[in-house]
C-alpha positions in Angstrom: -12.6 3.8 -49.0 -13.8 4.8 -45.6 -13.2 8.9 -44.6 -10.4 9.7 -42.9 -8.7 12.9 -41.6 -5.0 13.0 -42.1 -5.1 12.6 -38.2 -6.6 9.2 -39.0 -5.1 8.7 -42.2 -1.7 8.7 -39.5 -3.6 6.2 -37.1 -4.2 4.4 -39.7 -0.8 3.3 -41.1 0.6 3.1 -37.5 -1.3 0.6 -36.4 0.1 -1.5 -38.7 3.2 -1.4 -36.8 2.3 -0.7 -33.3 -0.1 -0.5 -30.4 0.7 1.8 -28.1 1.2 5.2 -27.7 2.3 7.5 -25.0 1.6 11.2 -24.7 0.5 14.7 -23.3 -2.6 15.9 -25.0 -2.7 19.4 -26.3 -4.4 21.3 -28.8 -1.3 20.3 -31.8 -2.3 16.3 -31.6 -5.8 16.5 -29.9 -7.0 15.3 -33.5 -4.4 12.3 -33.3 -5.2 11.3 -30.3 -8.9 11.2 -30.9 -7.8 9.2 -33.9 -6.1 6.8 -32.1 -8.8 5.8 -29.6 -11.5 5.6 -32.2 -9.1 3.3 -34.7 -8.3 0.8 -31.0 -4.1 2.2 -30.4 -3.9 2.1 -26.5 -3.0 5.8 -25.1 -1.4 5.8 -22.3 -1.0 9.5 -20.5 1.9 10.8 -19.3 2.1 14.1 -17.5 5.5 15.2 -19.1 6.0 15.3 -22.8 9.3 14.1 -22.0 8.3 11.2 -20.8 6.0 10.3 -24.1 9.0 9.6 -25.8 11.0 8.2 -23.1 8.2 5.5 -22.2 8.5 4.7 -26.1 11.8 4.2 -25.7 11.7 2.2 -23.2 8.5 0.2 -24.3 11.1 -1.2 -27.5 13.6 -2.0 -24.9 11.8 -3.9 -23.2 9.5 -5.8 -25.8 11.0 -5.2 -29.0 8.2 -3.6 -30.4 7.6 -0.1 -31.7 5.6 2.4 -29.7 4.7 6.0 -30.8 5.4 9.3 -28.5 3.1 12.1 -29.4 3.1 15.7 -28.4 1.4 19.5 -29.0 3.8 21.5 -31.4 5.9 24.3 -29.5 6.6 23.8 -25.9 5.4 20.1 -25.6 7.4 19.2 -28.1 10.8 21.0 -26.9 10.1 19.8 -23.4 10.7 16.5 -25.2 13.6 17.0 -26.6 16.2 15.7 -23.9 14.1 11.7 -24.7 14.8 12.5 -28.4 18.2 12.3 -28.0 18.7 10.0 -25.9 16.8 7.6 -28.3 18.7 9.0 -31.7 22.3 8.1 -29.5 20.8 4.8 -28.4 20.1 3.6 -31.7 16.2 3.3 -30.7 13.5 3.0 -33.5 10.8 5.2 -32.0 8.1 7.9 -33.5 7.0 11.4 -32.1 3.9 12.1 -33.4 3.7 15.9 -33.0 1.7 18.9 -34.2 3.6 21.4 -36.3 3.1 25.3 -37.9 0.3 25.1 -40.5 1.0 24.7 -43.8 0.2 28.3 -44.9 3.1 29.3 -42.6 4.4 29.9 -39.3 2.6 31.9 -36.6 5.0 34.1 -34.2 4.8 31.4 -31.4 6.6 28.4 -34.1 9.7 27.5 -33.8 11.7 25.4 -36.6 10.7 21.7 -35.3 12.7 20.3 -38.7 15.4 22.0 -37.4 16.1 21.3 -33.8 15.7 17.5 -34.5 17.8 17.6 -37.4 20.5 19.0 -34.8 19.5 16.0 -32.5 19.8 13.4 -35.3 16.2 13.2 -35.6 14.6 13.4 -39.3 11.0 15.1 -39.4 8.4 14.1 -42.1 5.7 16.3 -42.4 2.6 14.8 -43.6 0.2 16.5 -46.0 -3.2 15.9 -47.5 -2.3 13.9 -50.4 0.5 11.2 -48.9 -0.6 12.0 -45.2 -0.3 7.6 -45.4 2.5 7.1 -46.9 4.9 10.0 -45.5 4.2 8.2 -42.6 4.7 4.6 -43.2 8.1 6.4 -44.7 8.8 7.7 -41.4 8.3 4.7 -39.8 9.9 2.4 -42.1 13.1 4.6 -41.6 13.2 4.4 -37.9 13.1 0.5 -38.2 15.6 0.4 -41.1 17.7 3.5 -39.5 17.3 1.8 -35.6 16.7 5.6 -34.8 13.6 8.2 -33.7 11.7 10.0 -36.3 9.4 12.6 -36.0 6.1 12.6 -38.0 5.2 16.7 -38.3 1.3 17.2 -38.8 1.1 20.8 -39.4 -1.5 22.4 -37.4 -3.8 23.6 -40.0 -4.4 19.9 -41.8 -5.0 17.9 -38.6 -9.2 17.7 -38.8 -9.0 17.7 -42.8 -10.2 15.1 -45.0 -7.1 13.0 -46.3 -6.8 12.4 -49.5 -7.2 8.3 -50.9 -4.0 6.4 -51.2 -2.7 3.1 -52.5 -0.6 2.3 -49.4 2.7 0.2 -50.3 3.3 -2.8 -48.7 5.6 -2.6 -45.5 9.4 -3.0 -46.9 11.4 -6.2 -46.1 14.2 -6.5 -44.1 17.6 -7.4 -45.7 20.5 -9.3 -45.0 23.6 -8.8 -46.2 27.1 -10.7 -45.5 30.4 -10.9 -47.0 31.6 -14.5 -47.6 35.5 -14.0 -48.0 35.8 -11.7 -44.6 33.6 -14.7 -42.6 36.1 -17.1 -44.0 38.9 -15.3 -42.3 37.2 -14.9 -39.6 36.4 -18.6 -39.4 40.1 -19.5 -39.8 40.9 -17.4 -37.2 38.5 -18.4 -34.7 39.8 -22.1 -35.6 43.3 -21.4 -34.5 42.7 -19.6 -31.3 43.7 -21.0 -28.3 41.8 -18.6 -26.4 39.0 -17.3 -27.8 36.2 -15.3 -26.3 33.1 -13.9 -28.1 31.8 -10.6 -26.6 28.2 -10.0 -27.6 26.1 -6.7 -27.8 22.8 -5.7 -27.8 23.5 -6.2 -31.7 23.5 -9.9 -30.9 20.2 -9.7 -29.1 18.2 -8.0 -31.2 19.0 -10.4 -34.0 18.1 -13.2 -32.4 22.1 -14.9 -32.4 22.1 -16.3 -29.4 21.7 -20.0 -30.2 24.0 -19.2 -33.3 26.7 -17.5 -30.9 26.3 -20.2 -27.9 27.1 -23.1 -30.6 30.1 -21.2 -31.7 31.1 -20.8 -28.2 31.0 -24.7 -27.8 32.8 -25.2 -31.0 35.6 -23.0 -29.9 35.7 -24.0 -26.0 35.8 -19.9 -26.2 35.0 -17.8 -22.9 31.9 -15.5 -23.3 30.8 -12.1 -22.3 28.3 -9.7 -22.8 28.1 -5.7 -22.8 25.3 -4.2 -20.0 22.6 -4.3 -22.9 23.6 -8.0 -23.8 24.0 -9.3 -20.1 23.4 -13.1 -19.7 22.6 -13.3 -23.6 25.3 -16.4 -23.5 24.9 -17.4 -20.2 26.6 -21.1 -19.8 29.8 -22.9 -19.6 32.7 -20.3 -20.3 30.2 -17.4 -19.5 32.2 -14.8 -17.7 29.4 -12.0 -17.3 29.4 -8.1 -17.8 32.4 -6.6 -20.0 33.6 -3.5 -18.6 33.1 -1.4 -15.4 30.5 -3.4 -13.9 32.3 -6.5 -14.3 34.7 -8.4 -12.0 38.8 -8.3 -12.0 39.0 -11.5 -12.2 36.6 -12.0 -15.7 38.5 -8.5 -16.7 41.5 -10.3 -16.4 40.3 -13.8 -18.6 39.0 -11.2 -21.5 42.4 -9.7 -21.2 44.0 -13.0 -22.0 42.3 -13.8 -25.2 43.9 -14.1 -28.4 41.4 -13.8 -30.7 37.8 -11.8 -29.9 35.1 -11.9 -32.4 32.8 -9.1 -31.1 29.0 -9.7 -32.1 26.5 -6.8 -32.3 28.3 -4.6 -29.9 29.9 -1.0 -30.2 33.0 -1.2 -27.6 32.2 1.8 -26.1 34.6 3.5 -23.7 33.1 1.7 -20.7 32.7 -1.7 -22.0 36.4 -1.6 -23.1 37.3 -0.4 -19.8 38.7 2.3 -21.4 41.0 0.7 -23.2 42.2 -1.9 -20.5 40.1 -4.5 -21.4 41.8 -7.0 -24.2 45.6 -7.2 -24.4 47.6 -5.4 -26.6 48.4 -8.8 -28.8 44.9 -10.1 -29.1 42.9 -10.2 -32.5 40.0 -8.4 -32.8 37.3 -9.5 -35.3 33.9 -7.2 -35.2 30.6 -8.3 -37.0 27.6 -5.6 -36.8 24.9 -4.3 -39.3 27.4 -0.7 -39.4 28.8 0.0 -42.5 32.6 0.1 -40.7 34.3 -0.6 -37.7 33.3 1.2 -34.3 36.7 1.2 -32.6 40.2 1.0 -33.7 41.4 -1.6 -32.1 39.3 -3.9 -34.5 41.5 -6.1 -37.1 38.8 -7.6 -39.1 35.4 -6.1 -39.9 32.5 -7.8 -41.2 29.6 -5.9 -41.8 26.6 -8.3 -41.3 23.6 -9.9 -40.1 25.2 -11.1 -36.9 22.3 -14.3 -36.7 23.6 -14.9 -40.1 27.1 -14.9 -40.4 27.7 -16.7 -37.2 25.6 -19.4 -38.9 27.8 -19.2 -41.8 31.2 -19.3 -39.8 29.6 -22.4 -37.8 28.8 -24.5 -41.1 32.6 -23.2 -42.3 34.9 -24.8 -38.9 36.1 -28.0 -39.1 35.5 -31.2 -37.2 33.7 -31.3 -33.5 33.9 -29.0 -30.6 37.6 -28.0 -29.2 39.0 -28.9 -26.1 37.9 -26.8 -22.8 41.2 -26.8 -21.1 40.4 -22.5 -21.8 37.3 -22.8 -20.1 38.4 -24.8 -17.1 41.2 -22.5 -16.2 38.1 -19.9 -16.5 36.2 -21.8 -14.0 39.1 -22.2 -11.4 40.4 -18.7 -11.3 36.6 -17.1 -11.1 36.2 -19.9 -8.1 39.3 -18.6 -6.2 39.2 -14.7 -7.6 37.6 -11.7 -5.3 33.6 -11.5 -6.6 32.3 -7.6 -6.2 32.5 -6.4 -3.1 29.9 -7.2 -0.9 29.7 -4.0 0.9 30.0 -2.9 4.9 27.2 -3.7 7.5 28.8 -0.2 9.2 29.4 3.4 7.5 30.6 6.0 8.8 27.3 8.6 8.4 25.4 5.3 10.0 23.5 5.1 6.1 23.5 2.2 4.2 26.0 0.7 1.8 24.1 0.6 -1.2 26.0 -2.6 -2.0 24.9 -4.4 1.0 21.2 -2.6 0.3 21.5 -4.1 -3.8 22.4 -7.5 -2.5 19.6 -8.0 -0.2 17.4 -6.2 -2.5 18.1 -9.2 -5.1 17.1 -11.7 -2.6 13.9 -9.8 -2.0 12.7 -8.6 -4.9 10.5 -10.5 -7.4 12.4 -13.4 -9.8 10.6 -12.4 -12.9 11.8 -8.9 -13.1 12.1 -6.1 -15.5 14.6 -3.6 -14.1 15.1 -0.4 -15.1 17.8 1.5 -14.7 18.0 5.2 -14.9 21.3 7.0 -14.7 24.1 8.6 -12.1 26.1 7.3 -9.8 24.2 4.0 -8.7 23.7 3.1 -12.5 26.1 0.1 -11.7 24.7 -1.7 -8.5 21.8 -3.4 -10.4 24.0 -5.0 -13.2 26.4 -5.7 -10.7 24.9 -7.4 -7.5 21.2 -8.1 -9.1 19.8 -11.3 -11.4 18.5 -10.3 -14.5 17.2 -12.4 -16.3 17.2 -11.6 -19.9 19.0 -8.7 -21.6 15.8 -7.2 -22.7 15.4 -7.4 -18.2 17.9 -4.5 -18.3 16.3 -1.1 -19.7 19.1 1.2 -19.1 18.2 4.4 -20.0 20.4 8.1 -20.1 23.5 6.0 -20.2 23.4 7.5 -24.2 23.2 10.7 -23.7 24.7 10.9 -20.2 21.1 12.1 -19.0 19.6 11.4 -15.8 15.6 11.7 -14.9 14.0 9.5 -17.1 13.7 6.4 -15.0 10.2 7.4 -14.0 8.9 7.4 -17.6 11.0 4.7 -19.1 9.5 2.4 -15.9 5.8 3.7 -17.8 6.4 2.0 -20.8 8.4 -0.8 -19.5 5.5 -1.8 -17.9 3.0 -1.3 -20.6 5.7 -3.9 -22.3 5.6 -6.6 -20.1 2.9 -9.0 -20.6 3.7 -11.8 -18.5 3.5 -11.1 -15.2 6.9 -9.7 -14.7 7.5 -6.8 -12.2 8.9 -3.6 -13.4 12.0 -2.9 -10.8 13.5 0.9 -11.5 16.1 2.1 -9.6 16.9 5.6 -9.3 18.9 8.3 -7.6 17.2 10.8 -5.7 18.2 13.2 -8.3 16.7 12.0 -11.1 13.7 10.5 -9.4 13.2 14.7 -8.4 13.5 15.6 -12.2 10.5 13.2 -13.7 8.4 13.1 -10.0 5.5 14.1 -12.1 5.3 10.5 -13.8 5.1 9.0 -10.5 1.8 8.9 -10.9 2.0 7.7 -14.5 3.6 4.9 -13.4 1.3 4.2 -10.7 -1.6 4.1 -13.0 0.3 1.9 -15.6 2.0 -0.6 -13.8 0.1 -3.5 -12.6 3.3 -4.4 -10.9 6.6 -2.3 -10.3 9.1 -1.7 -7.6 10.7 2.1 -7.3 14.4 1.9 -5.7 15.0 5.1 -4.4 19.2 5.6 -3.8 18.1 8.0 -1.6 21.7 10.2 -1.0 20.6 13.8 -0.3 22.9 14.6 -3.3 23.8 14.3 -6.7 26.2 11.7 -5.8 28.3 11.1 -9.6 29.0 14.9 -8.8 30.1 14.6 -5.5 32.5 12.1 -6.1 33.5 13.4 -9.0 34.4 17.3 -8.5 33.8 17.6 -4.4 36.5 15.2 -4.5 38.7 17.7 -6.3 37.8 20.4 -3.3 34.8 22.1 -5.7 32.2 23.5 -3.2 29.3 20.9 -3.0 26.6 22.6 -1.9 25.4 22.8 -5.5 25.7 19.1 -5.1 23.1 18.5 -2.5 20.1 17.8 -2.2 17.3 18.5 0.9 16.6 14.7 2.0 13.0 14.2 0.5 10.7 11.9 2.2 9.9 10.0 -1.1 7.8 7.4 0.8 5.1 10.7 1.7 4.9 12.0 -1.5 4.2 8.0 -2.7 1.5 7.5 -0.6 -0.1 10.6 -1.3 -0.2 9.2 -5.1 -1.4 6.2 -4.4 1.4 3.8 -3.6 2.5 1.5 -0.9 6.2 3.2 0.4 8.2 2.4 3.2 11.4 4.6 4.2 14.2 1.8 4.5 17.5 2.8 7.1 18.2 -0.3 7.7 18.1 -3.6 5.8 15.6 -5.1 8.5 13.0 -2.3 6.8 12.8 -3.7 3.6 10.3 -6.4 5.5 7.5 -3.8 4.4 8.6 -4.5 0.6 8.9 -8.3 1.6 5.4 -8.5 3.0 4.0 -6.3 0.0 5.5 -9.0 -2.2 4.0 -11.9 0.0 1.1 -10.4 -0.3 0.6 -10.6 -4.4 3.0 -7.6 -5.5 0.4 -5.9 -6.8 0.5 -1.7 -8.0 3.4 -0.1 -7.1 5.5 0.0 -3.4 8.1 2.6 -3.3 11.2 2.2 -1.6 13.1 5.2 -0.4 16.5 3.8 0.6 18.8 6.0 2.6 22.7 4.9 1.6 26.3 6.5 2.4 27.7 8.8 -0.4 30.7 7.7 1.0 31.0 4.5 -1.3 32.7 5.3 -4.8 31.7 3.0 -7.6 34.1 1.1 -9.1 32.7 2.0 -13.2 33.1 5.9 -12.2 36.9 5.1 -10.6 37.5 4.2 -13.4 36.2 7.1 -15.6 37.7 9.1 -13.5 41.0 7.7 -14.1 40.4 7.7 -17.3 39.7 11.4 -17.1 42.4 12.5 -15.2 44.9 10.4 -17.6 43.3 12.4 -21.1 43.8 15.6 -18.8 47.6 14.6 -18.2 48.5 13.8 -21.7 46.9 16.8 -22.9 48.6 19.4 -20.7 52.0 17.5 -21.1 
């Protein structure tokens, strides 16, 4: 067998599974990394460690394939931390490849990696001479099984050793589990609804069940919907778009009406269930997801499956030939003649612009094969809301998790190390968060072959703003010095333009025209004086728990 260090013995087994990897270099992985480029993984450098993981991240979003992370022990790997979790309360299979204390023990600069990712969620296996192979195809088997982030530990003192030989398993199969007697219910349930709706999650996407889930759809005449991380996954006759906050009244309204919901692949977290105004108090609730129990109360009947599967197996259990759509036509007139989102002012009162007239022309500018990404705060809701996407894995929302904000920047890296067909990578930021990972800027500019940066330029950290100055809290923690974003592009290498008015974005337009190709950089000045209807919401979702508590 050919000579490898247990830094190549971990190249090695990885790329079985992946091709990329993202990463600071520094003197805890400089014996991976040199790996990696000898046994052909593509590195692409980052200049945060954060961002390492939080490209990875974003790199499965967007592609559904694995990437690696990798970081020097200590400091680059706590400056990663904040990605970690993000990805652990995602559900994201992702690896940190990281350096560790030598295995003779730890020097007085170690801190107890094991530790502070077990507190994360994160497992750590630490490879060693003899299964430095086959801890890590472990490792890696458990993030695909687990849908979470591992860390693979390779202690300091082993790195540049010879590995030991090893008969290497072969990589596990997946399995597929359903119950039969629940799916019957469920099936008979389904078959005397009168108005059914199927709400799929990102569940549903990554198993493929869209075909199953649209046939089902057409059996039933039901109404569909999707969570933010399913959107347009059932696109089609009865398809009444995002479930939640960024949704309309009107669809809001439809889902409320439904008397039985089979929920495919998707939590029902707080905001999709508009916390807890979405379905009516009388509708039945039937969940099917690969967890081991239901995600929410309100569900009546829990299947824990495949959801490709078992809506194959409800399909081949209904009766007869698709239902009538009198459901689906009283859908179609009352989202005719019901308010759409709002389309925004042409006038503010600071003279800024509405970012919802900015999103919608923004849509009609912007690329049609796009891959947006979305970092989070306040703004998180204009893209879902007001722009196409085209598929759900077209919406990378990232920090949404983990309530985080500043890792658009690195999530657009890897995003656009994914895309392979020509898309363009679109992130949207606040200038917040674009201010907390400005140092991947350049990343991004050396990565991206094509990508958009929408700056919701504020001066502030607007969720903040709305949220507590509202109260009469002092705000001048909340702002921020307006940052010419569009100068510190340039000076990276990037086409920018500042845009105050929606006649501006002709400098993206023409860059468009003109082939679309690096990166352009739009710094877009808006009003903070536009509230978003998702954080109304939360807020009055807030101040409601606050009430019932203190009463």
């Amino acid at each position: 067998m050919t000579t490898l260090t247990v830094s190549g013995r971990v190249v090695q087994v990885l790329s079985s599974y992946l091709t990329d990897v993202f990463g600071v270099m520094g003197n805890g992985n400089v014996y991976f990394l040199d790996a990696a480029e000898k046994l052909g993984l593509r590195f692409s450098p980052v200049r945060h460690e954060g961002a390492a993981i939080a490209a990875a991240d974003a790199y499965y979003r967007a592609s559904g394939r694995l990437a690696a992370g990798t970081t020097t022990y200590g400091p680059g790997y706590t400056n990663a931390l904040t990605a970690l979790a993000e990805a652990v309360q995602a559900q994201i299979p992702v690896v940190l490849v990281t350096g560790d204390a030598p295995s003779s023990g730890a020097r007085p600069q170690d801190v107890d990696q094991a530790a502070i990712a077990a507190g994360l969620g994160a497992a750590t296996f630490t490879v060693t001479r003899e299964s430095a192979g086959s801890i890590t195809r472990q490792a890696v088997e458990y993030a695909l099984t687990k849908r979470t982030a591992v860390v693979i530990a390779i202690p300091y003192d082993l790195a540049a050793l010879k590995a030991a030989d090893e008969e290497l398993p072969a990589p596990l199969a997946p399995t597929v589990t359903h119950d039969a007697g629940d799916l019957g219910q469920a099936a008979r349930l389904l078959a005397g609804a009168k108005r059914p709706l199927i709400l799929a999650g990102r569940g549903a996407h990554l198993a493929g069940a869209a075909p199953e889930l649209r046939e089902l759809a057409d059996r039933l005449g039901a109404l569909t919907a999707g969570t933010a991380l399913a959107l347009n996954l059932l696109q089609g006759e009865g398809y009444l778009g995002v479930a939640g906050g960024f949704g309309t009244d009107t669809a809001a309204g439809l889902m409320g009406e439904a008397d039985v919901v089979l929920v495919a692949g998707a939590s029902l977290s707080p905001f999709t269930m508009r916390f807890g105004h979405l379905l009516g108090p009388d509708s039945t609730v039937i969940q099917i997801d690969t967890a081991l129990q239901p995600t929410h109360p309100r569900v009546d009947l829990f299947v824990s499956a495949d959801v490709k599967s078992a809506a194959g197996r409800i399909l081949r259990m209904l009766d007869g030939g698709p239902s009538g759509n009198a459901w689906r036509a009283e859908a179609r007139r009352r989202l005719a003649e019901g308010p759409a989102h709002h389309p925004g002012a042409d006038e503010t009162t600071d003279g800024r612009l509405d970012p919802r007239t900015l999103a919608t022309a923004l849509d009609a500018v912007l690329p049609e094969r796009r891959t947006v990404v979305q970092d989070g705060g306040h703004f998180l809701g204009w893209a879902p809301m007001y722009w196409r996407i085209p598929r759900p894995q077209d919406l990378v929302m990232v920090g949404t998790a983990y309530q985080t904000i500043g890792l658009g920047l690195a999530s657009a890296v890897g995003a656009a190390r994914a895309v392979e067909d020509g898309r363009t990578v679109v992130l949207a930021s606040g200038d917040g968060g674009f201010l907390m990972g400005l140092s991947d800027l350049e990343s991004l500019i050396g990565a991206a072959s094509s990508a958009v940066v929408v700056i919701y330029n504020d001066a502030a950290y607007g969720a903040e703003v709305h949220q507590y100055g509202s109260q009469g809290l002092t705000e001048k923690p909340m702002l921020i010095p307006e940052v010419d974003f569009s100068g510190i592009a340039r000076a990276l290498g990037a086409k920018s333009a500042i845009i105050r008015s929606l006649a501006d974005l002709s400098a993206l337009r023409d860059w468009i025209d003109a082939g679309a190709k690096g990166t352009f950089v739009a710094d877009c000045r808006i009003t903070s004086s536009v509230r978003a209807p998702w954080l109304c919401e939360w807020m009055e979702a807030s101040q409601a728990a606050k009430a019932a508590v203190a009463g």
